[in-house]
C-alpha positions as CSV (number, residue, x, y, z in Angstrom):
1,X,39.6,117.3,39.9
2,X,39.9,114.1,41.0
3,X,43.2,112.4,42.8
4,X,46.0,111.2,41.1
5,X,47.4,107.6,41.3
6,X,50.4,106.1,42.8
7,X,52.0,102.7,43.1
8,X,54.9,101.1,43.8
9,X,56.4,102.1,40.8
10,X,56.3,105.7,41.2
11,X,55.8,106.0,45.1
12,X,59.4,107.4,45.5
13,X,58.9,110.0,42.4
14,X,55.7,110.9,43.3
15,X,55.4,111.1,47.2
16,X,58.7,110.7,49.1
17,X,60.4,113.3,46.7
18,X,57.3,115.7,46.3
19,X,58.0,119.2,47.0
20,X,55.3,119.7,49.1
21,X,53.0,117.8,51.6
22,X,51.3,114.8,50.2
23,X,48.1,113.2,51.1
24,X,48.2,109.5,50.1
25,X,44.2,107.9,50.2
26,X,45.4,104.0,51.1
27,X,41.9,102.2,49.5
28,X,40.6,99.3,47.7
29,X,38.1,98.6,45.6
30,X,35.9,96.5,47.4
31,X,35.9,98.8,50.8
32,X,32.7,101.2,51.3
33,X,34.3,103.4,53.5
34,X,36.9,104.0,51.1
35,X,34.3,105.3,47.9
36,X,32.4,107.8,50.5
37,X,35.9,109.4,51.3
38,X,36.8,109.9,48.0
39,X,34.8,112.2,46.9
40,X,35.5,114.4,49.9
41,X,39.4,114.3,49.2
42,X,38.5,115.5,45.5
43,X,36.7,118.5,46.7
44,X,40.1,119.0,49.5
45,X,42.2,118.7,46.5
46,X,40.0,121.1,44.3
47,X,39.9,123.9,46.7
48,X,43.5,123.8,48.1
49,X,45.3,122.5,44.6
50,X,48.7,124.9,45.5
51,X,49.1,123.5,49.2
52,X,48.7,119.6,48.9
53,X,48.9,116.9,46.6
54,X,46.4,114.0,47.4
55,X,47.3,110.5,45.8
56,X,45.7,106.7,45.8
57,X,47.3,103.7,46.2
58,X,45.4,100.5,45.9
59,X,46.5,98.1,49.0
60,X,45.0,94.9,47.0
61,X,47.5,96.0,44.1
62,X,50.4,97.3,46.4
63,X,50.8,94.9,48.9
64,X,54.4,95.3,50.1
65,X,54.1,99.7,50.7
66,X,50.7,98.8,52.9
67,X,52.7,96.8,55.0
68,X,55.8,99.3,54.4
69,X,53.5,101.9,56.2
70,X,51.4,99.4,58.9
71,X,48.1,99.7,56.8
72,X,46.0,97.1,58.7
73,X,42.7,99.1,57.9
74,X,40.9,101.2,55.0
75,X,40.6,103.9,54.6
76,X,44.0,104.8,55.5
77,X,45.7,108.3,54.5
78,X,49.0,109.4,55.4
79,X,50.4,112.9,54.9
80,X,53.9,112.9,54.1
81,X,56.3,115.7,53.9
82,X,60.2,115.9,53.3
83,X,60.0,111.9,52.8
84,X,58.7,111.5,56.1
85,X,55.0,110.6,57.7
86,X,54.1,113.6,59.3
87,X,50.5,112.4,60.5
88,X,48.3,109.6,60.0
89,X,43.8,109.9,59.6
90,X,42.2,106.4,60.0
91,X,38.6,105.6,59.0
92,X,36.6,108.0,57.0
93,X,35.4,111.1,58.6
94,X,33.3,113.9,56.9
95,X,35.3,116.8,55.1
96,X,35.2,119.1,58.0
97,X,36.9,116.9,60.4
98,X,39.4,115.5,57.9
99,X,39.7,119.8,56.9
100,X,40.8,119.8,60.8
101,X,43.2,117.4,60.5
102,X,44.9,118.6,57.4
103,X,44.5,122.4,58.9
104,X,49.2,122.3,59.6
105,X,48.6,121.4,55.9
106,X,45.7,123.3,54.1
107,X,45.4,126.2,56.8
């Protein structure tokens, strides 16, 4: 199962008014980082499909909602609840780590 996508257009549907927590993967195309962290969200997403959501948004084609949320470096992901940012994982980590930060989440 592999992440679904957001953008500007459908940020608000698809994130802010989400029933539960949200994990939103900031990324581009061209960042290294970004491609090994993927796959490691998929298999987060795979084995916890009832608790979160995980979604991508492309900075290079969203500009203005990586500078809405103080992206300045990729990979980026933000878990938001209720509307809100509830906690913020910069850099890619391996999927235990990033299991430990998303524990209030996936737990």
């Amino acid at each position: 199962m592999t992440a679904k996508v957001t953008s500007q257009a459908t940020f608000e549907q698809d994130v802010l008014q989400a029933d539960g927590p949200v994990l939103v993967d900031f990324w581009a195309e061209w960042c290294g980082p970004c491609r090994m962290v993927a796959p490691v969200l998929d298999q987060i997403q795979a084995e916890h499909p009832d608790k979160i959501t995980i979604m991508k948004l492309n900075v290079d084609e969203n500009p203005e909602l990586a500078m809405k949320y103080q992206i300045t470096s990729i990979p980026a992901m933000k878990v938001f609840q209720g509307g809100e940012v509830k906690t913020t994982i910069i850099g890619a980590k391996p999927k235990p780590a990033l299991e430990q930060d998303l524990a209030a989440f996936i737990g």
